[in-house]
N, C-alpha and C positions, 0 to 999 in steps of 0.2 A: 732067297739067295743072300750068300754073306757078303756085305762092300768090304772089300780090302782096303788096308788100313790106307794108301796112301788115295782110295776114292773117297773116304770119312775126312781125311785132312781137308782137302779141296773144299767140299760142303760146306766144312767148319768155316772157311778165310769167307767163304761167300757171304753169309750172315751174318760174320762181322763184319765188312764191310757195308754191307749193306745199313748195321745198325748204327754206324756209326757217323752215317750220312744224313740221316735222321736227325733233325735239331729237337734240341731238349723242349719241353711243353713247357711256359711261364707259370711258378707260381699260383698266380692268381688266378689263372686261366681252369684252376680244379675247383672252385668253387662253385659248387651247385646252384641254380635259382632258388633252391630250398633252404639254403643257407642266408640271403639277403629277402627271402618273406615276401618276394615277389611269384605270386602264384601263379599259376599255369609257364613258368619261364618268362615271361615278361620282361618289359625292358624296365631296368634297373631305373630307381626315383628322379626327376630331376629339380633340380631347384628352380624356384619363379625367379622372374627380374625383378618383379613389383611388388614394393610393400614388404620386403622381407621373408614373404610366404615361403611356404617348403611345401610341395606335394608329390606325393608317391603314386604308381601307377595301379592299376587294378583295383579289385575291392579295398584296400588296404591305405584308399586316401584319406589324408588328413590334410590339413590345412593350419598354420600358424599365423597369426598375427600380433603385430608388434604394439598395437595398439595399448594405452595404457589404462584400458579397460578389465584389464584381466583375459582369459580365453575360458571356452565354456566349448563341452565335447555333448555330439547329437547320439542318438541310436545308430547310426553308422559309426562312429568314432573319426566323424570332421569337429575338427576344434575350429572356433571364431569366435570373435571379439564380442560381448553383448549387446543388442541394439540398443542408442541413447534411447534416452527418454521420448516420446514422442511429444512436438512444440506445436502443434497443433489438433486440431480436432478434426474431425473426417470429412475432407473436403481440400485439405491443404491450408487453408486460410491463418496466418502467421495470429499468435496470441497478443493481442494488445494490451499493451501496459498498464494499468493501473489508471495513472493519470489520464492517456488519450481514451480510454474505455469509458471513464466518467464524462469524458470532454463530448460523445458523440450518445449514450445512454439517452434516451428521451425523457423517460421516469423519472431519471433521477436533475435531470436540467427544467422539465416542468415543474418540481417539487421545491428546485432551490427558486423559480420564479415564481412560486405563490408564499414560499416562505418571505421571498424579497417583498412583495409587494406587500404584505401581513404588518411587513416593520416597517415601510414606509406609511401603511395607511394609520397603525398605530405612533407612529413619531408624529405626523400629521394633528391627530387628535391630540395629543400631550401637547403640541406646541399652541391649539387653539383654548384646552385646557388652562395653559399655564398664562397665556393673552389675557383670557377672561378674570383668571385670579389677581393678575398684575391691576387691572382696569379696572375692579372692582375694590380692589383695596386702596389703590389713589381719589375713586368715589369718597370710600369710608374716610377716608383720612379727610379729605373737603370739606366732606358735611360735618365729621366732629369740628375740623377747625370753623367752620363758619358758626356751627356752633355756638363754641367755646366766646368767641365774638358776642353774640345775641347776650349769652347767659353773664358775660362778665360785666356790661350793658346795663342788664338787670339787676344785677348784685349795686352797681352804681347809681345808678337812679331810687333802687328801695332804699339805701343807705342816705341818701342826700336827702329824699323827702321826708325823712326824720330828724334830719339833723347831727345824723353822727357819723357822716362820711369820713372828717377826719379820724376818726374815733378807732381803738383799736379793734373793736367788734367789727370796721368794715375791714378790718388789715387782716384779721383772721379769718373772716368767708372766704376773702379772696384766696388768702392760701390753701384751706382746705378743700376750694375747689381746682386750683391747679393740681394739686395733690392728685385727685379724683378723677381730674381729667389726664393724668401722664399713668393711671395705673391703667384706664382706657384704652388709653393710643399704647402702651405696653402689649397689653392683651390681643389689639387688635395687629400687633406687629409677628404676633407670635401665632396666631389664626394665619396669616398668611405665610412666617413662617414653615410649619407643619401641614399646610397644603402643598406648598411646592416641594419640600422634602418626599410627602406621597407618592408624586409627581415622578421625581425623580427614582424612588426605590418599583414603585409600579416599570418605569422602565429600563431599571436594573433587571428586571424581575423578568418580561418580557424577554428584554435581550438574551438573556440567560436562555430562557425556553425555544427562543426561534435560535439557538446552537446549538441543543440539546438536538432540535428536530434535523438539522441540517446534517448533524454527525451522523442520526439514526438514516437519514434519504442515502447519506455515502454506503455505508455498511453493507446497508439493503441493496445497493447497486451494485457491489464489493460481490457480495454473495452471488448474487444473477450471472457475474460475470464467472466466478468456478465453477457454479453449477451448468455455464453454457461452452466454456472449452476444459470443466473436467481439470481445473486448478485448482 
């Protein structure tokens, strides 16, 4: 059956009124879940409070960090900051210094106490060394001088029972034996000398090697300690 025209008018005012009561859809309100990469419809990403981070919801999370490490993405594609370095070795125990690691090392505190006692027992000897050399050449020197006494003695007595003590023949023995005795006591200055010089480069020479040994005890302790926290 046909509606006459003015039951088509009627119809018509109906739905528009109707549409017109109708408020408009926002904008934004047409954008799909498949448009913001929120799968299955999800709830839209939200942002951390902490640290700066930024995370999205469903499989599609990542993570950001401000850290001035750089960021670094997994097989999921979570990004995070790289882990420091690790300051200890497994157990937690904090790496000790250099200095306090030597300070507690057994080895290496046993090694500087035998080097320690090594130069005291050699200072020791040197100083009984250089005793004996001092005592023995104030000896020499006594007996040339008492010597020299005896023999100048004899030079005067041979000369007189001849009769030519004032004579220059006595005046010339006597010289040529003080001569003879200062190239003596020279020589015997120079023995001792070149003993204590010895003395002395012996324990230059020493010294020298008980720091050679001491440098080598650290080293070696140096090393023990990387090789035991992996430094």
């Amino acid at each position: 059956m046909l509606m006459d025209r003015g039951s088509a008018g009627a119809a018509g005012s109906a739905v528009t009124r109707r549409l017109s009561r109708t408020p408009a859809k926002k904008a934004g309100s047409v954008i799909s879940s498949r448009r913001i990469g929120v799968p299955g419809g999800g709830a839209a990403p939200r942002r951390s409070s902490g640290g700066g981070g930024y995370s999205g919801g469903g499989g599609s999370t990542r993570s950001y960090s401000s850290g001035g490490g750089g960021v670094s993405s997994g097989s999921s594609g979570r990004y995070s900051a790289p882990a420091p370095p690790p300051r200890a070795k497994a157990g937690g125990a904090a790496i000790p210094s250099i200095k306090a690691f030597l300070g507690h090392d057994t080895g290496y505190l046993q090694s500087l106490r035998q080097f320690a006692k090594s130069m005291t027992d050699f200072n020791a000897d040197v100083g009984r060394r250089r005793g004996s050399l001092t005592s023995q050449f104030g000896l020499s020197q006594k007996a040339m001088n008492d010597q020299k006494v005896r023999d100048l003695d004899a030079l005067e007595e041979d000369y007189g029972s001849r009769g030519i003590l004032r004579s220059g023949l006595y005046t010339d023995a006597v010289g040529d034996y003080e001569s003879e005795f200062g190239n003596r006591m020279t020589d015997l200055q120079r023995q001792q000398t070149d003993a204590l010089n010895q003395l002395n480069q012996e324990g230059s020479q020493f010294k020298s090697q008980n720091n050679l040994q001491r440098q080598s005890a650290r080293e070696a302790a140096i090393r023990r300690r990387a090789e035991q926290y992996g430094v």
